[in-house]
C-alpha positions in Angstrom: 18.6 -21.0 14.9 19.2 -23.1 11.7 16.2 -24.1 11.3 15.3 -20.4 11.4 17.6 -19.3 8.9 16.6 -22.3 6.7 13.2 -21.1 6.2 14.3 -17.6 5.5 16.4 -18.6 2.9 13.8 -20.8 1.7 11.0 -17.6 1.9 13.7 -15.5 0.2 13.5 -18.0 -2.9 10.1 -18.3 -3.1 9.6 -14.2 -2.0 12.5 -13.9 -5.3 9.8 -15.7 -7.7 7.0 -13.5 -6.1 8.2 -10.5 -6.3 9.4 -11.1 -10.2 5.6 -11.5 -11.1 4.1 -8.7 -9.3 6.6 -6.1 -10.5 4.6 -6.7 -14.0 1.4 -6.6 -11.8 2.2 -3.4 -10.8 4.0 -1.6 -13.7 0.6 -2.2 -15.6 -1.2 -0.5 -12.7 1.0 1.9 -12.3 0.2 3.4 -15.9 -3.4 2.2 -17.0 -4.7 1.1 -13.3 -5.6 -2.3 -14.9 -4.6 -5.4 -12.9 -4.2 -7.9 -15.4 -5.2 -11.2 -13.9 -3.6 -13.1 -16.5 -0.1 -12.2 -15.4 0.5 -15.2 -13.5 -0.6 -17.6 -16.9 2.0 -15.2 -18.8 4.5 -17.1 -16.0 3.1 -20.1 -17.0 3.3 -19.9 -20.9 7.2 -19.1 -20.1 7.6 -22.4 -17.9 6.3 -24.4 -20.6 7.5 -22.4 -23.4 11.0 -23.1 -22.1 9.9 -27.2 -21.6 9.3 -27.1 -25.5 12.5 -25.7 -25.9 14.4 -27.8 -23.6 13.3 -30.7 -26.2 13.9 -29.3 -28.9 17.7 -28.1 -28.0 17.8 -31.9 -26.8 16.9 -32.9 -30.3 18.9 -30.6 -32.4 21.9 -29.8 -30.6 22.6 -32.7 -27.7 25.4 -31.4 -26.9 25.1 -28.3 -25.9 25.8 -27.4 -21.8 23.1 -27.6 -19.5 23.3 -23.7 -18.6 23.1 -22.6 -22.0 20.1 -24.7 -22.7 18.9 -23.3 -20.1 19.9 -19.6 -20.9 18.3 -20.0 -24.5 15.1 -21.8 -23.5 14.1 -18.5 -21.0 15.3 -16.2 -24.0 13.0 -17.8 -26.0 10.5 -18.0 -23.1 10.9 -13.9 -22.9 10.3 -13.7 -26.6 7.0 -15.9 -26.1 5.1 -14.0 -23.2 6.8 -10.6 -24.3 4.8 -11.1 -28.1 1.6 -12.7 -26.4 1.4 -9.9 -23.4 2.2 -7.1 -26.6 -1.2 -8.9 -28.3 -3.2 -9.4 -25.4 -2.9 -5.7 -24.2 -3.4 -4.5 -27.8 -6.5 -6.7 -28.3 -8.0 -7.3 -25.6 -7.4 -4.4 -23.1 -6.9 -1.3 -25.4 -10.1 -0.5 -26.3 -11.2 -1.0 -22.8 -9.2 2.2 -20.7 -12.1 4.4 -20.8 -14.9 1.5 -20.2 -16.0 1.0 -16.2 -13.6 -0.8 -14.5 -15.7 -3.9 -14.1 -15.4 -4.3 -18.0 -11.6 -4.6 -18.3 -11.4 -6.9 -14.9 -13.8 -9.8 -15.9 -11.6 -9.5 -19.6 -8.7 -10.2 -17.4 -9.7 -13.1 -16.1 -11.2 -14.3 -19.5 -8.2 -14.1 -20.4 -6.7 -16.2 -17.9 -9.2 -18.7 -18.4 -8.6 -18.8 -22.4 -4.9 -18.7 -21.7 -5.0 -21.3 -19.3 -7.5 -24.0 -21.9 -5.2 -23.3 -24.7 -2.3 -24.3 -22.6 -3.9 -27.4 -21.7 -4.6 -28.0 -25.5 -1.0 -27.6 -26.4 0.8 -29.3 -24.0 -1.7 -31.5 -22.1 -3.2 -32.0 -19.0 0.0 -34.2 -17.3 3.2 -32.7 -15.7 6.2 -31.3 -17.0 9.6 -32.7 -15.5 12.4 -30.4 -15.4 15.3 -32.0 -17.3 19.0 -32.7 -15.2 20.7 -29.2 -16.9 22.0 -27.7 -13.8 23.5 -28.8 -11.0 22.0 -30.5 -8.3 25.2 -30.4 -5.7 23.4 -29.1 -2.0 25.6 -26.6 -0.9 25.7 -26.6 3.2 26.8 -23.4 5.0 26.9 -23.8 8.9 23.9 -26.6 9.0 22.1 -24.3 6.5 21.4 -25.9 3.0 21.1 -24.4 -0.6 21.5 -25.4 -4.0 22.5 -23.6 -6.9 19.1 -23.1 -8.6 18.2 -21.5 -5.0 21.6 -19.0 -5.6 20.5 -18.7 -9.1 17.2 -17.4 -8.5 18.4 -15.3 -5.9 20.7 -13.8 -7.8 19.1 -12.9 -10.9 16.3 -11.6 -8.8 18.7 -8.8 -7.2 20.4 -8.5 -11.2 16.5 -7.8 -12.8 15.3 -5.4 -9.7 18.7 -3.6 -10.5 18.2 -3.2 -14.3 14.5 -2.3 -14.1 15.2 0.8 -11.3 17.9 2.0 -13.8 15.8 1.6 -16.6 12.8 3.6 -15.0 14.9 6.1 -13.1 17.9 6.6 -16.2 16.4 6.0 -19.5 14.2 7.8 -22.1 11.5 5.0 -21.9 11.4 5.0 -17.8 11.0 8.8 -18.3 8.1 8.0 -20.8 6.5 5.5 -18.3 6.5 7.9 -15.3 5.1 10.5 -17.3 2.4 8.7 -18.7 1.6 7.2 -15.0 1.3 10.9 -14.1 -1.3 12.0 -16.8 -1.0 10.3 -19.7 -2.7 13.3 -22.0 -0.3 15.7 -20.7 2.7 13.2 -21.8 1.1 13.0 -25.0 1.6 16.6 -25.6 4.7 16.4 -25.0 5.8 14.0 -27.3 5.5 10.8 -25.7 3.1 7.6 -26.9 1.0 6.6 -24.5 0.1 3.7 -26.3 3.8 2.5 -27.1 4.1 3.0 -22.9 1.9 0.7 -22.3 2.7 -1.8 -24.7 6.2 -1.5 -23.7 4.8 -1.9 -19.7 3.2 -4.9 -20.9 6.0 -6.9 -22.8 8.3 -5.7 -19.6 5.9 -7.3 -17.5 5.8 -10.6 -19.3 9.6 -10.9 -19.8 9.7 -10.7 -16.2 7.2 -13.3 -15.8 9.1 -15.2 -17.8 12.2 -15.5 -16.0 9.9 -16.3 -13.1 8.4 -19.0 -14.7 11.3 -21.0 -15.6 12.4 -20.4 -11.9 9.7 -21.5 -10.5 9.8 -24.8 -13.3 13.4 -25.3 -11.9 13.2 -24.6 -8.5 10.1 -27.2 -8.2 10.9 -29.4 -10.7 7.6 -29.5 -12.7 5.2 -27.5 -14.5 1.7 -27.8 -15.8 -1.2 -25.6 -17.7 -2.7 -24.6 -14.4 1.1 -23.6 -12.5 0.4 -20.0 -13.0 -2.9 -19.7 -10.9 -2.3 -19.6 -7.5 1.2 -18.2 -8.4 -0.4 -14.6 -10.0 -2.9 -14.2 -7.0 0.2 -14.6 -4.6 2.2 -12.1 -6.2 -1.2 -9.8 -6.8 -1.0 -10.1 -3.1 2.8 -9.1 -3.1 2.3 -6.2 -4.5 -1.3 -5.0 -3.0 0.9 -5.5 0.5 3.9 -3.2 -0.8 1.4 -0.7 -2.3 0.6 -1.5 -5.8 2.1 1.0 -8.3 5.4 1.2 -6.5 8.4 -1.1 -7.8 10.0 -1.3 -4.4 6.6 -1.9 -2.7 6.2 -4.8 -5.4 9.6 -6.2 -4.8 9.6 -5.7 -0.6 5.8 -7.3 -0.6 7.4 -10.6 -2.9 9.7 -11.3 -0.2 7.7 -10.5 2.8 4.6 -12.9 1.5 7.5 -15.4 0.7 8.9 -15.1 4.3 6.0 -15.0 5.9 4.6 -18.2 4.2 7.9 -20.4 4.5 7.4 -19.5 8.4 3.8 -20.0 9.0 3.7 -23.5 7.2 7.2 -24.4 9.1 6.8 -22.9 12.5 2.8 -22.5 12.7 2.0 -26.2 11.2 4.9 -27.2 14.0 2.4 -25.4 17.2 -0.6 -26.7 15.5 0.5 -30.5 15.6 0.6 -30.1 11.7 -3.2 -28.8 11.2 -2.0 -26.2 9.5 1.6 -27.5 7.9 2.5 -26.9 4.4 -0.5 -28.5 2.8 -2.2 -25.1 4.1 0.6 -22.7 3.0 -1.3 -21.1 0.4 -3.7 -19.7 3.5 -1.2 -17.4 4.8 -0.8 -15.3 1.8 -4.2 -14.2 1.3 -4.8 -13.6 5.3 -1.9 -11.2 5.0 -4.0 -9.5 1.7 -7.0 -9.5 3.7 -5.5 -7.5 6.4 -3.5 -5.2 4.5 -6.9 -4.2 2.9 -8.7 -3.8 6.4 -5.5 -2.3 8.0 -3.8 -0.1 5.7 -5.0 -0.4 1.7 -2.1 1.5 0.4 0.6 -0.9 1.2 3.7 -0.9 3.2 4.8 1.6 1.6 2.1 3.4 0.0 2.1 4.4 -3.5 4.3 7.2 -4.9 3.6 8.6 -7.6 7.2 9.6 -9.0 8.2 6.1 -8.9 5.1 4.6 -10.7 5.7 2.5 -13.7 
């Protein structure tokens, strides 16, 4: 039984990093029907965004507490992907709503291959080693063991879902959104602008994948140019298996997949002998999107409209 609850609390961590990404998957889709395939290298630009800014708060201010390193860095990791996702949408994508959807898909993952070269031009082709800012105590609760990057991402997971349903069921913008998911003329007639929506969806969406990124650097302890990859498919999984276009669906499908990976590379590689261990976890995530497309293409939980973003 520990070892059960071990790997949900492990698939709960890694569902919590998921589920962060493909709510920006599906805000996007939930407005313009675009899935932007360079999401998951938005995460990565944050990771190593915040590594840049891990040396030079090191440099300039030595000092300074681990956690508030760590605080600023992702600030300045949001401020990064948020202005980058703001020009990539208004560049690359805009001009492209009305063009056949095969045109603004192979942009996407243009984009993720420029994103992904220029990131290798900046900061290399070698590893990133998260610095020792946080604590590293193991916390063990009745044979069950987590650390405090584990709590943090847990956490701030629960914190972010909170403040994005407020802000799309409470404010004037989440009021915009929603109306501009429903028919984005009609909203225009009404005073809202579609276009500031959208961008607004899409700097949203990277802050997010931010915050994500810099989990995911912490949690694992390194980062690269290519760390965003297999990430952004997984959480385009995520949210194609809670119904794409639905922010519960998007967060639910994040820590299912997580869940459901943790167990099948712990308890299926254990049957198997280790055939299929952790070195074939990624395997389990896209089974799971290939059955949710044969079995039920809308999702666990379908896709309503009225909570589109």
């Amino acid at each position: 039984m520990e070892t059960f609850i071990q790997q949900i609390v492990n698939g709960l961590v890694l569902g919590s990093m998921y589920a962060l990404v493909a709510l920006g998957y599906t805000m996007v889709y939930g407005i313009v029907n675009l899935i932007n395939f360079a999401h998951g290298d938005v995460m990565m630009v944050g990771a190593l965004t915040a590594y840049s800014l891990f040396l030079l708060l090191a440099h300039v201010a030595p000092g300074l507490p681990g956690w508030l390193t760590v605080i600023i860095a992702t600030a300045g990791a949001m401020v990064v992907c948020g202005t980058l996702n703001y020009f990539i949408e208004r560049l690359a994508y805009r001009r492209l709503r009305n063009a056949p959807k095969l045109a603004p898909l192979v942009t996407a993952i243009g984009m993720s291959i420029l994103l992904e070269t220029l990131a290798m031009v900046i900061w290399g082709r070698d590893y990133k080693v998260f610095p020792s800012l946080l604590p590293s105590t193991i916390i063990t609760v009745h044979g069950v063991v987590i650390t405090p990057v584990q709590i943090m991402i847990l956490v701030l997971t629960c914190v972010l879902l909170l403040g994005l349903t407020i802000l799309i069921n409470k404010t004037k913008l989440g009021r915009a959104m929603r109306a501009t998911a429903e028919n984005p003329r009609v909203a225009g007639l009404m005073g809202v602008n579609p276009n500031m929506v959208i961008s607004a969806a899409f700097v949203i969406g990277a802050m997010l994948a931010a915050i994500a990124g810099v989990m995911w650097y912490a949690n694992f302890s390194t980062a690269n140019f290519y760390m965003g990859f297999t990430p952004g498919l997984k959480a385009f999984t995520a949210a194609v298996l809670g119904g794409i276009g639905n922010l519960s669906g998007a967060m639910l499908g994040g820590v299912l997949l997580g869940v459901i990976e943790v167990l099948g590379a712990g308890y299926i590689g254990t049957l198997t002998g280790g055939m299929f261990g952790s070195n074939y976890q990624d395997i389990f995530a896209f089974i799971v999107l290939i059955l949710v497309l044969t079995l039920r293409p809308q999702g666990l939980l379908g896709e309503r409209v009225a909570d589109r973003a």
